[in-house]
C-alpha positions in Angstrom: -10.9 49.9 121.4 -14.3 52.4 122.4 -12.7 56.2 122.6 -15.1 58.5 123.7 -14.3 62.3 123.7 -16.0 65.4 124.9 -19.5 63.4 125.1 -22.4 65.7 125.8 -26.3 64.7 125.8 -29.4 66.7 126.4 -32.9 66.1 127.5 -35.1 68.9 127.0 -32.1 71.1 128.1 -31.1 69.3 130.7 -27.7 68.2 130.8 -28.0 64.6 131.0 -23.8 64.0 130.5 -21.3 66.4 130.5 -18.7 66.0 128.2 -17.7 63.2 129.6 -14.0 61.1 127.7 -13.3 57.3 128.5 -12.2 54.1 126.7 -12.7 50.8 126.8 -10.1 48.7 125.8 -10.1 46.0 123.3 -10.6 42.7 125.4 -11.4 44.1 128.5 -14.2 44.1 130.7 -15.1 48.4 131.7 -17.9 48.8 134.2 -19.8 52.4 134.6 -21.2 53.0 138.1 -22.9 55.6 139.9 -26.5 56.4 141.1 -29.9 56.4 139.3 -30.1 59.3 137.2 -26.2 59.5 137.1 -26.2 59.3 132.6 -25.0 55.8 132.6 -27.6 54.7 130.6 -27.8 57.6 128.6 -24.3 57.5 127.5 -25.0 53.3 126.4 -27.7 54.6 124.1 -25.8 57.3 122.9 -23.1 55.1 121.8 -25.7 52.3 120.1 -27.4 55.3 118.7 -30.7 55.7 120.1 -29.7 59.0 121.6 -28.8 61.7 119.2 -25.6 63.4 121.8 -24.8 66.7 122.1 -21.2 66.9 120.7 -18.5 64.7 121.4 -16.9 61.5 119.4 -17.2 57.8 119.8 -15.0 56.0 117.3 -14.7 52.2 117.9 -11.2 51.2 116.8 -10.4 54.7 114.9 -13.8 54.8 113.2 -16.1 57.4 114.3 -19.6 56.0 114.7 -21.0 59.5 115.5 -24.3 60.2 113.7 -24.6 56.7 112.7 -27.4 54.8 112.2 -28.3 51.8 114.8 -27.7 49.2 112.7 -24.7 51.2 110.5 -23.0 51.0 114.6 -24.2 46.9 115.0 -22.8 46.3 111.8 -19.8 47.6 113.1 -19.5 45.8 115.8 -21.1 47.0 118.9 -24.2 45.7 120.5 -26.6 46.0 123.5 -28.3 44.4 126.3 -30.9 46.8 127.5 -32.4 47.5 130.9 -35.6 45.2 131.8 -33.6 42.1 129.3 -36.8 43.2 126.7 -36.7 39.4 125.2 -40.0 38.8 122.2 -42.2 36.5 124.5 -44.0 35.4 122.8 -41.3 34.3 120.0 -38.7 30.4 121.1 -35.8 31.1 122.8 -34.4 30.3 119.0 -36.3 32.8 117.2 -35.0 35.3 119.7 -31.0 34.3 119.4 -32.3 34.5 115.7 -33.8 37.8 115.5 -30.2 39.2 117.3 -28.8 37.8 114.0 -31.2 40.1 111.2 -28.5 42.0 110.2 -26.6 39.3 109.2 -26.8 36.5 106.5 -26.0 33.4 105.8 -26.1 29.6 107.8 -26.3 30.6 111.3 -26.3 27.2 113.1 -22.8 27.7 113.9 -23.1 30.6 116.1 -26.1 29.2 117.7 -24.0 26.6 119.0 -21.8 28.4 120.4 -24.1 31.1 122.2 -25.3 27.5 123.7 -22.0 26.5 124.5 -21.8 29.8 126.5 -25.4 28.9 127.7 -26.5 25.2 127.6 -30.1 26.3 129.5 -30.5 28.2 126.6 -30.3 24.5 124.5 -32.7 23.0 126.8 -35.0 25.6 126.3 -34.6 26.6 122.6 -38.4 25.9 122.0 -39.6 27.5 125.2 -41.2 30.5 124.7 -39.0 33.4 126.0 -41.5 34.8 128.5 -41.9 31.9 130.3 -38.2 31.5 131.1 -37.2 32.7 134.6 -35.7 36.3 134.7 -32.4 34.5 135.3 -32.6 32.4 132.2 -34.5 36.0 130.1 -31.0 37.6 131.0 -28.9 34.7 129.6 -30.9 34.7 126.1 -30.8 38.9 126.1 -26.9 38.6 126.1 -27.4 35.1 123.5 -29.3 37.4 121.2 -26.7 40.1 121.4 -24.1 37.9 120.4 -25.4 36.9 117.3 -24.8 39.8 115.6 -20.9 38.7 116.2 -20.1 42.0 118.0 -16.5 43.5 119.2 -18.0 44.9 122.6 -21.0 43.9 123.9 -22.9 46.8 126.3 -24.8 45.3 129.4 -27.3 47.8 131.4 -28.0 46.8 134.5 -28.1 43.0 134.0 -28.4 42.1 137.6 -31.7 44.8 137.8 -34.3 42.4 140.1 -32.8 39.7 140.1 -32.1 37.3 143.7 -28.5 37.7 144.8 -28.2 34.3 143.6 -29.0 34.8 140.7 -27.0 37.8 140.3 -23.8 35.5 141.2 -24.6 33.7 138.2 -25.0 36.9 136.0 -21.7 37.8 136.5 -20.3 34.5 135.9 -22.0 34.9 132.8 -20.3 38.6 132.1 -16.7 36.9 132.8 -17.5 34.0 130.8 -18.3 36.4 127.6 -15.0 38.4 128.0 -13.1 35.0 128.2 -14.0 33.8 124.7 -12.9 37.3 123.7 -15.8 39.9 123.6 -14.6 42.8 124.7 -17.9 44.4 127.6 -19.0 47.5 128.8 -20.8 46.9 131.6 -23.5 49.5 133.5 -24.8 48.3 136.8 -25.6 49.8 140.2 -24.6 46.5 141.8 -21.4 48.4 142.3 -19.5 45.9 144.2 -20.0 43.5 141.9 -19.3 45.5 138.9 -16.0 46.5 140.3 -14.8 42.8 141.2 -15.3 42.1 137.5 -13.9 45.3 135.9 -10.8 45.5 134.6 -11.1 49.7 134.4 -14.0 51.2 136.2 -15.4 54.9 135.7 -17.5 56.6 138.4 -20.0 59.1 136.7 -22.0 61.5 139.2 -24.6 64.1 137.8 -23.1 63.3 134.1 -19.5 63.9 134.6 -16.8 61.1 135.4 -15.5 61.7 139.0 -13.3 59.0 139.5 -11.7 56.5 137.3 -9.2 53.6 138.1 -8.5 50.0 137.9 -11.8 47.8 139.8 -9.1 46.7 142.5 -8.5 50.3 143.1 -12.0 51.7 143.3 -13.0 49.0 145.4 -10.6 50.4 147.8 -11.6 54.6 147.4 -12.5 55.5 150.5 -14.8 57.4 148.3 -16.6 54.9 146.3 -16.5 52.8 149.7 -19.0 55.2 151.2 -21.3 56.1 148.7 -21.3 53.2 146.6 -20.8 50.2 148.8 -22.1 51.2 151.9 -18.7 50.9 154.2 -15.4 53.0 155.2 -13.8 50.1 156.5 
């Protein structure tokens, strides 16, 4: 299980997120939704450790990760799938799922496998060079490469970002599918009805602080989150 408590984070002396609690339990899927400029994004790079927070504590189950280095948090078991997918494109699609894996050593055919038993495009592609896969199939390998590092929660921002709806359909097929073989998934994404048909625990953060919290089923039926979030009171 992710506990974070009291999390604060500054830009320039802004307040970015204000000491904001949630967790995310162990084999669950958590979404984060609100608007841009909201600190959703901020508190996923707090957490991986590419922004240095305020105060506060996250401690992934009991150990605090505070402070810690980037790869001292993937090394303990939490990884991310940035904004914009950010694939090498130059690099295969198997040097990519490869380069997810530096930390680690040892034979790595095995997990290969079975990031392309998640993704089988992925397997017909594994020569391709990343950036000339479509933005659909970019998404797929950004989430492959993530799981090589064999991670207890995987952290998605915005994974549907400019993608067609029917695409997007497939993206969160893709989110479900990861939870089922048991990676637990924190998932930011303004595709808010989408995210919350997916969540099992769903967090609204506006202007940094958490305003409403609740199973998906429920927030999908907040006359609040209705009207500013999915765009009906009915």
């Amino acid at each position: 299980m992710l506990e974070i408590k009291g999390l604060s984070i500054n830009y320039g002396g802004i307040e970015a997120v204000r000491d904001i609690s949630f967790v995310v339990p162990s084999g669950q899927i958590v979404t984060l939704v609100g608007a841009n400029g909201a600190g959703k994004s901020s508190t996923l790079r707090s957490i991986i450790g590419l922004v240095k927070a305020k105060s506060g504590s996250i401690k992934l189950a009991g150990k605090e990760l505070m402070g810690s280095s980037t790869d001292e948090i993937v090394r303990n078991g939490i990884t991310l799938v940035p904004e914009g997918r950010h694939v090498f494109p130059d690099q295969t699609v198997l040097e990519n799922l490869k380069i997810g894996a530096y930390l680690r050593k040892g034979n790595l055919d095995e997990d290969i496998e079975k990031v392309y038993s998640i993704f089988p495009r992925l397997k017909e592609r594994s020569w391709q060079a990343a950036g000339t896969l479509s933005g659909g199939e970019q998404q797929m390998l950004a989430v492959g490469r993530a799981l090589m590092a064999n991670p207890k929660l995987i952290m998605m921002d915005e994974p549907s970002l400019g993608l067609a709806p029917i695409i997007v359909n497939e993206i969160f097929e893709i989110i479900k599918r990861v939870n089922e073989v048991g990676t637990t998934v924190l998932l930011v994404e303004q595709n808010a009805n989408m995210a919350l048909h997916v969540a099992d625990k769903a967090y609204v953060i506006e202007n940094g602080r958490i305003t409403i919290e609740g199973t998906g089923k429920e927030l999908l039926k907040d006359e609040r989150v209705k009207k500013a979030y999915l765009g009906t009171t009915a």
